[in-house]
C-alpha positions as CSV (number, residue, x, y, z in Angstrom):
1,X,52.9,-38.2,1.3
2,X,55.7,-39.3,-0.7
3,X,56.0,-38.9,-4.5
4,X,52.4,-38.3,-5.0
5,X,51.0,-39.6,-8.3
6,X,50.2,-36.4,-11.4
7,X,46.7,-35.8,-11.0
8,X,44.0,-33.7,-12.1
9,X,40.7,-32.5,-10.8
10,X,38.4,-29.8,-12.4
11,X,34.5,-29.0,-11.5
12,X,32.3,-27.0,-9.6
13,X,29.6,-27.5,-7.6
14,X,27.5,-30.1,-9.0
15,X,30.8,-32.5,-9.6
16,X,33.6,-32.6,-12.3
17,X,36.1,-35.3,-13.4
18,X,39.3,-36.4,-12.3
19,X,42.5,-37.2,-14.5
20,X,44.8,-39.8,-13.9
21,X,47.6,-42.0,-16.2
22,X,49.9,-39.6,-17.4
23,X,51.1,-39.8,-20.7
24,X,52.8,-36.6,-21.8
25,X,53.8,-33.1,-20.8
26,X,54.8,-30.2,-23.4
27,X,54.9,-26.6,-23.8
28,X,53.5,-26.6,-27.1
29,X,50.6,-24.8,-27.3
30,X,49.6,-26.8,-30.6
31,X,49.5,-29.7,-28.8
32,X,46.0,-29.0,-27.4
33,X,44.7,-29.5,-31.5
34,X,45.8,-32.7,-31.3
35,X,44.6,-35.5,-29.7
36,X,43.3,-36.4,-25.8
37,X,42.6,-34.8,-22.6
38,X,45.0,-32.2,-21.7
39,X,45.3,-30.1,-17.9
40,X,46.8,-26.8,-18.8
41,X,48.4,-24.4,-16.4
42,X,50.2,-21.6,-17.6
43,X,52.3,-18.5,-15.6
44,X,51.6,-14.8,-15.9
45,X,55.1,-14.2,-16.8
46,X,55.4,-17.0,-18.9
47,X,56.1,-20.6,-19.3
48,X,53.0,-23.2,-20.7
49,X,52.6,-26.8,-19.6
50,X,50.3,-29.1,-21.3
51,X,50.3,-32.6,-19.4
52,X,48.1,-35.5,-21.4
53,X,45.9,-38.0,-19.2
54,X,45.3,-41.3,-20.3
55,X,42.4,-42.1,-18.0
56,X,39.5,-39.3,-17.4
57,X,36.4,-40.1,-15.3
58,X,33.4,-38.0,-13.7
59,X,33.4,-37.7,-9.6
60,X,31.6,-35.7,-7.7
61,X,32.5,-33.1,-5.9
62,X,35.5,-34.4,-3.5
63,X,34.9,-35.0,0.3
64,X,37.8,-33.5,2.8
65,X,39.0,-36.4,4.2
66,X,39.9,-36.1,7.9
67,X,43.3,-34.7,8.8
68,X,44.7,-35.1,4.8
69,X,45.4,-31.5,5.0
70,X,47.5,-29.6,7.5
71,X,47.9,-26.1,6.1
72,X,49.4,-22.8,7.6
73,X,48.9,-21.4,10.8
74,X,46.7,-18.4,10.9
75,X,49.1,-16.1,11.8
76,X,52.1,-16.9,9.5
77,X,50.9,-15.5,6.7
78,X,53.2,-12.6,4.9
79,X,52.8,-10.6,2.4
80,X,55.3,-9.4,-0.6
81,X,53.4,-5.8,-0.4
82,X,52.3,-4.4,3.3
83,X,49.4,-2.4,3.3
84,X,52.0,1.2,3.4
85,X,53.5,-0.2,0.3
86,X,50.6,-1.4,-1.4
87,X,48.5,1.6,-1.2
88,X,51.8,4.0,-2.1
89,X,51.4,1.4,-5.3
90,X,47.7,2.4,-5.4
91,X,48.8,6.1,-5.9
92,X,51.7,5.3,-8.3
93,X,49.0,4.2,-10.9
94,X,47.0,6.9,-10.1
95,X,49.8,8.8,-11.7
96,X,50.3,7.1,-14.5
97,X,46.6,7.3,-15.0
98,X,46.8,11.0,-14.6
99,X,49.3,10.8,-17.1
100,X,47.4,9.5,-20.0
101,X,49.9,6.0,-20.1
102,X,47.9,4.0,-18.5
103,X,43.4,3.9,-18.4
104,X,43.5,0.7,-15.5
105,X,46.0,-1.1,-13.8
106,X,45.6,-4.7,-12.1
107,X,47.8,-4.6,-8.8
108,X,48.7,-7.5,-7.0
109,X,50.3,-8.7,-4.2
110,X,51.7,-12.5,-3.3
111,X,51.2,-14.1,0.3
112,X,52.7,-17.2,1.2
113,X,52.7,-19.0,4.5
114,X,55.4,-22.4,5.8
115,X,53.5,-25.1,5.7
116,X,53.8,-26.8,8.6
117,X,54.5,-30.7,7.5
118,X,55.3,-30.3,3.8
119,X,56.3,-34.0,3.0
120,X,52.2,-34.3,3.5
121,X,51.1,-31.1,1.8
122,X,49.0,-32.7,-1.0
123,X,47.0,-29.5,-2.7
124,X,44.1,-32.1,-3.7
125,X,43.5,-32.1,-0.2
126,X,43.5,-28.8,-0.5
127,X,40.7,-28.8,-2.9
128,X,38.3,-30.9,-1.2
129,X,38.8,-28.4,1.4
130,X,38.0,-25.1,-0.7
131,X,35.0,-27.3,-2.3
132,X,33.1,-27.4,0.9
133,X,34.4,-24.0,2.6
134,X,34.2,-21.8,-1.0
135,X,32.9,-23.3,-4.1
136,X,33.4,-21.9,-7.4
137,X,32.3,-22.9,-10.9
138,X,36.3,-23.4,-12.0
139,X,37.7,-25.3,-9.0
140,X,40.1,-27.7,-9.3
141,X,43.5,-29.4,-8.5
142,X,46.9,-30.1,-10.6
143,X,49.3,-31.6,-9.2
144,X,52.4,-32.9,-11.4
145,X,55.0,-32.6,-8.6
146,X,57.9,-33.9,-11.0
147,X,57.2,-30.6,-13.0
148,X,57.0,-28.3,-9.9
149,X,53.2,-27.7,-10.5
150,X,51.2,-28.1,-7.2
151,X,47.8,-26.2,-7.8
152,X,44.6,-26.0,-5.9
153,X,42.0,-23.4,-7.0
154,X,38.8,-21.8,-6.4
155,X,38.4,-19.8,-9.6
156,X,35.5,-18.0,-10.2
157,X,36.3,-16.1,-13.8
158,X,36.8,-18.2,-17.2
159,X,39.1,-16.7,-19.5
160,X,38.2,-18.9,-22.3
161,X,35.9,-21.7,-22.9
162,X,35.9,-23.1,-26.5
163,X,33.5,-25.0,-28.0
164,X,34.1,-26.4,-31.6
165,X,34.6,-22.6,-33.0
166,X,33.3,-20.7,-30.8
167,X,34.6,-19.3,-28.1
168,X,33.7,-17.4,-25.0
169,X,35.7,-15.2,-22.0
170,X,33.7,-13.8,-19.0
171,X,35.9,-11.6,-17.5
172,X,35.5,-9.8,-13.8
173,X,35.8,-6.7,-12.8
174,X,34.0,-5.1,-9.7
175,X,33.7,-6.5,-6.3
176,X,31.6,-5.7,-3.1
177,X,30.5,-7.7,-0.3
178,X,27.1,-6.8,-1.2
179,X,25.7,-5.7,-4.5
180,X,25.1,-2.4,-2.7
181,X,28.4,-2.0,-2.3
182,X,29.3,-2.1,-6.0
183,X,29.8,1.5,-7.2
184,X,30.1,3.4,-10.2
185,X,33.9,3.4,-10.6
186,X,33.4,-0.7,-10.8
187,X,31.2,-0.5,-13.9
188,X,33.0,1.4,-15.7
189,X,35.9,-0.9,-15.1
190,X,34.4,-3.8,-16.1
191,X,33.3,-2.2,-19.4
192,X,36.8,-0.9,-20.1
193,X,37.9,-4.8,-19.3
194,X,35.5,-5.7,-21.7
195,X,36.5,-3.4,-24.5
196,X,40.3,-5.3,-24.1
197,X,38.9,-8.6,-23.8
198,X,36.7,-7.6,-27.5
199,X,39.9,-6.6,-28.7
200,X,41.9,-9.5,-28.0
201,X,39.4,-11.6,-28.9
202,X,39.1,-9.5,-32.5
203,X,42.5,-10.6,-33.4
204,X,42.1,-14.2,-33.8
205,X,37.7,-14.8,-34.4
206,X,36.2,-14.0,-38.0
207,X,35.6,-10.3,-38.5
208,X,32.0,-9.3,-37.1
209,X,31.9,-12.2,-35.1
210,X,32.9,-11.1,-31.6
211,X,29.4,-10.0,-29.5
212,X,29.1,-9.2,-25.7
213,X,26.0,-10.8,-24.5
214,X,25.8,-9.8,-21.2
215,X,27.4,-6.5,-19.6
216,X,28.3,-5.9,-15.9
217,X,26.0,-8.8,-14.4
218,X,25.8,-8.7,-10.7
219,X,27.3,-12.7,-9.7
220,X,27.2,-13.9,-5.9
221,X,30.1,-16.0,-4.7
222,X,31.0,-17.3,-1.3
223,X,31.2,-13.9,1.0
224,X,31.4,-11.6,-1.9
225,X,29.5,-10.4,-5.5
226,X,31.9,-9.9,-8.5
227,X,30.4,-7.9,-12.2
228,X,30.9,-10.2,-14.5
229,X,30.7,-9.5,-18.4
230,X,30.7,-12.3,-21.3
231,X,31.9,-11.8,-24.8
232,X,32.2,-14.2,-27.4
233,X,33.5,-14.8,-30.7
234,X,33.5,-17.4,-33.3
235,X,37.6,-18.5,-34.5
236,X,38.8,-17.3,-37.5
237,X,39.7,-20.4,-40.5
238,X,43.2,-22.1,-39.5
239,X,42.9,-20.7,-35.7
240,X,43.6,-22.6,-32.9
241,X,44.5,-23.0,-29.0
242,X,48.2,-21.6,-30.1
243,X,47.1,-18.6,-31.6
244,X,44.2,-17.3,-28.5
245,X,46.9,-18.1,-26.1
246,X,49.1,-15.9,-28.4
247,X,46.5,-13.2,-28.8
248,X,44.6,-12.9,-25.4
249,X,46.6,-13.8,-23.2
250,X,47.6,-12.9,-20.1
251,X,43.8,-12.4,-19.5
252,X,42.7,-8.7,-19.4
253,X,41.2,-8.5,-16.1
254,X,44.3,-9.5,-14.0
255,X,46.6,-7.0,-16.3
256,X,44.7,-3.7,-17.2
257,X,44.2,-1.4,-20.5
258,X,46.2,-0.7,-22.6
259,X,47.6,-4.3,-21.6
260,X,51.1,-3.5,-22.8
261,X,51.7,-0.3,-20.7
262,X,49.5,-1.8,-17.6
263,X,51.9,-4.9,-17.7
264,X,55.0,-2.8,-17.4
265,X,53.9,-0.8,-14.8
266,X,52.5,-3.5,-12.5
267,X,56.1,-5.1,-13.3
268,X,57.7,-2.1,-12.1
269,X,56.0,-2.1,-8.7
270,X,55.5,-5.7,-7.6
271,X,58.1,-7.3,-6.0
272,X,57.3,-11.2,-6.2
273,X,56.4,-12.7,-9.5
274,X,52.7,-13.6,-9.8
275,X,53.6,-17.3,-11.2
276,X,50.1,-19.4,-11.7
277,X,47.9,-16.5,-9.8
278,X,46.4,-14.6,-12.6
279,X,47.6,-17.1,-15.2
280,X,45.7,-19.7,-17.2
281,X,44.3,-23.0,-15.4
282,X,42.0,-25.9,-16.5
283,X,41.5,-28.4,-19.2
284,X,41.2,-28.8,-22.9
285,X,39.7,-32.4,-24.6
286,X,41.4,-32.1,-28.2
287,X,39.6,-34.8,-29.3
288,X,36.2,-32.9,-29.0
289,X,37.2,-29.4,-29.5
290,X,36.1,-28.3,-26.1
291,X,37.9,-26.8,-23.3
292,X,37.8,-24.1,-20.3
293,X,40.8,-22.1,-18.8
294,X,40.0,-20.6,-15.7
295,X,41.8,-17.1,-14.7
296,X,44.5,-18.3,-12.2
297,X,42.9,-16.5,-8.9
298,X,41.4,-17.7,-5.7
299,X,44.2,-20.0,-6.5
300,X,46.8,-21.5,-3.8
301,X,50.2,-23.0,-5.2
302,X,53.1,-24.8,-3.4
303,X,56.4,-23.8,-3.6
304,X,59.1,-26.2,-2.3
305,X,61.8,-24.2,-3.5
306,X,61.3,-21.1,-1.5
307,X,64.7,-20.0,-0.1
308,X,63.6,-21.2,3.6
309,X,61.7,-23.9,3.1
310,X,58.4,-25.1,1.2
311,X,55.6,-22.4,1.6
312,X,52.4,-21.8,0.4
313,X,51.4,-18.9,-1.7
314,X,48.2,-17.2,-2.5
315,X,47.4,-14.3,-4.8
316,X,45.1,-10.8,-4.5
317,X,44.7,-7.8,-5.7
318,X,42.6,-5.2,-7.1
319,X,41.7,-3.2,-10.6
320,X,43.3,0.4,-10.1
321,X,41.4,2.8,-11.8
322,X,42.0,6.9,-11.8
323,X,38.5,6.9,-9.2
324,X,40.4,4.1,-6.8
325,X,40.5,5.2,-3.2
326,X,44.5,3.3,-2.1
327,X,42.9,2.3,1.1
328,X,39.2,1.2,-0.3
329,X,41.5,-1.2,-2.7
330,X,43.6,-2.7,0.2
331,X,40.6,-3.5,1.9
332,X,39.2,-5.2,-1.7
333,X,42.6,-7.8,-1.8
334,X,41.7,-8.5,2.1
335,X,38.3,-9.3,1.3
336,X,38.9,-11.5,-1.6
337,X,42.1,-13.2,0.3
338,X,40.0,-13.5,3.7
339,X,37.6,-16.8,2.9
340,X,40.3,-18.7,1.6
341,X,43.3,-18.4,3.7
342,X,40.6,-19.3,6.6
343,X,39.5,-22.1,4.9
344,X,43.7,-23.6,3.8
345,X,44.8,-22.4,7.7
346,X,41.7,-24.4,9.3
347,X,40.2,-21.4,10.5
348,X,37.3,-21.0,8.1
349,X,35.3,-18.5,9.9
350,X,37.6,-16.1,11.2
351,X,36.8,-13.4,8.9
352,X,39.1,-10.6,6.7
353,X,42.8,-10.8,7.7
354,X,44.3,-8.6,10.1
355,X,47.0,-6.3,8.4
356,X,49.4,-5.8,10.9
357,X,51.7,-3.3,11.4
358,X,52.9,-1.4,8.5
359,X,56.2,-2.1,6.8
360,X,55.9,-6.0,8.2
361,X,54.3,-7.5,5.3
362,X,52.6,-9.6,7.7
363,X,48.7,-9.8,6.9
C-alpha cells in the first residue's frame, strides 16, 4: 500500500458511514462549532486533531477482504509492563489508596507487536477485520497517514455523544466474563466513575441539569460483560465542543478519582505513553450539532516511528480500587486484550494470551 488516501470509517453493527475528500485538519477544538463533518482523535497526554471531510456517505458494515491484512504473529507480542511489574503497580495504588490520595486508579499497560509487511499495513483493513471477529457499537477507522494517525478500533464506551444541547457520557467500569463474575468491588467502581463523570459534566451543562439515567447496567460484548452507567446533561448558554473537551476530558473511566491525583500517579508508574488508547475517537457533524467520541480502548494504532521499525500497539488495563486483588486485575487486561490481538494476529480463536515468563514483557 503506498500513500494511502485520509479516510474515515465509524459504525457499529448495523452499518455506519465512511469519510473521504479531505479538506482540512486543525487542533482547534472550536473548530467542531463550525461547519462540516469532522473525524476527531485525540491523545491521553495530549495533542487534538480535527480533520474535515468533504464527502460522507452511509456503508454497511465493511467486509474483510482476502489477504488486505497481514498483522502480527501470535507470539510477538510485548508488553511495556510484565505481569511482576504490573501487579507490583497494582499494590503501589493500593498504597496510595490506603493513603487517602487517591479513591481509584486506572492502570494500563501498552503492547505492540512488528508488523510483518508494514508498506501494506492499512488499519481499515484492520477494521473490517475487528467488525466480523469483535463488534462494537463505536468501531471504526482513521487513517490520515500524513498526520501520523493510523487507527482502527473496537470501542465499546462513549465518552460523549451531543445532540443539539444535550449531551450524554456512558462510562464503564466493571468487567467479568460472565455477569456472575461481576462483584461487588465493580459496582462500587462504576458508581465512584459516575460521581467524576457528574462532576465533569457539572462544570460545563446548566445547573440542575446533569441526571444519571441508568446506574451499573449489566452490557454483553464479544467474550465479556462490562457495567455500564449513563449520565447526561444539558450545555450551559455559550458552551461548546472546546469547553467539554476542556472540562471532561481525559474521560474518567480510563483515569480514576480524584482525576488530578489518579493521573499523576498512573504517570509515575507507566512506562510507555498511552497515545490514542484511552483518548477521545469518532466524529462530530458541526453542521447538525451532533457528534459521538468514543473512549480510545479496544483500539489498535500503528506506529511507524518506533525505534526498530513500524509496530503495532494495543492498549489494556484495569480500574484499581483499595478491594483490587494485583493478580485478579492482571488477568482482567488479559481478558480484555485476548479477543482482539487474536483477531489482528489471524488467530481469532486462540483464547487469553499467555503471559510468559516474568520480567520479559512478552504476553
Amino acid at each position: 500500500m503506498r500513500d494511502p488516501a485520509p479516510l474515515a470509517r465509524f459504525g457499529g453493527p448495523s452499518g455506519g458511514v465512511v469519510a473521504s475528500d479531505l479538506r482540512d485538519v486543525t487542533d482547534d477544538p472550536a473548530a467542531l462549532d463550525s461547519t462540516g463533518w469532522w473525524a476527531v482523535v485525540a491523545g491521553f497526554e495530549g495533542g487534538l486533531l480535527c480533520a474535515r471531510f468533504g464527502d460522507v456517505r452511509p456503508v454497511p458494515v465493511p467486509r474483510p477482504r482476502p489477504g488486505a491484512w497481514r498483522g502480527p504473529a501470535a507470539g510477538t507480542w510485548t508488553s511495556s509492563l510484565d505481569r511482576a511489574a504490573y501487579t507490583a503497580g497494582v499494590r503501589r495504588v493500593r498504597e496510595h489508596i490506603a493513603a487517602g490520595e487517591v479513591y481509584q486508579a486506572n492502570l494500563c499497560r501498552v503492547l505492540s507487536a512488528p508488523l510483518p509487511d508494514p508498506a501494506a499495513a492499512d488499519p481499515d483493513a484492520l477494521t473490517a477485520l475487528l467488525a466480523r471477529g469483535n463488534p462494537a457499537p463505536h468501531a471504526g477507522t482513521v487513517r490520515l497517514p500524513a498526520h501520523g494517525v493510523e487507527i482502527a478500533t473496537a470501542s465499546p464506551e462513549l465518552y460523549l455523544r451531543r445532540r443539539g444541547r444535550t449531551v450524554e457520557s456512558r462510562p464503564i467500569k466493571g468487567t467479568g466474563r460472565t455477569a456472575a463474575d461481576l462483584l461487588e468491588k465493580d459496582r462500587a467502581e462504576n458508581v465512584m466513575i459516575v460521581d467524576l463523570v457528574r462532576n465533569d459534566l457539572g462544570r460545563v451543562c446548566a445547573t440542575g441539569s446533569v441526571t444519571v439515567p441508568a446506574l451499573c447496567s449489566v452490557e454483553p460484548h464479544p467474550g465479556l460483560v462490562h457495567l455500564v452507567s449513563t449520565v447526561r446533561g444539558e450545555l450551559a448558554p455559550g458552551a461548546g465542543w472546546a469547553e467539554l473537551l476542556a472540562h471532561t476530558f481525559p474521560p474518567g473511566s480510563v483515569t480514576g478519582a480524584p482525576k488530578s491525583s489518579a493521573l499523576r500517579l498512573v504517570r509515575a508508574l507507566e512506562t510507555t505513553p498511552r497515545g490514542p488508547y484511552c483518548g477521545g475517537i469518532g466524529w462530530v457533524d458541526a453542521d447538525r450539532g451532533t457528534g459521538e467520541l468514543a473512549v480510545g480502548i479496544r483500539t489498535f494504532w500503528i506506529d511507524r516511528t518506533a525505534p526498530g521499525g513500524p509496530v503495532l500497539c494495543f492498549g489494556t488495563g484495569a480500574g484499581i480500587t483499595w478491594g483490587s486483588d494485583p493478580e485478579r486485575e492482571w488477568a482482567e487486561t488479559e481478558l480484555k486484550a485476548a479477543r482482539l490481538l487474536g483477531v489482528a494476529s489471524g488467530t481469532p480463536g486462540a483464547g487469553a494470551p499467555a503471559t510468559g515468563a516474568a520480567g520479559t514483557g512478552r504476553i
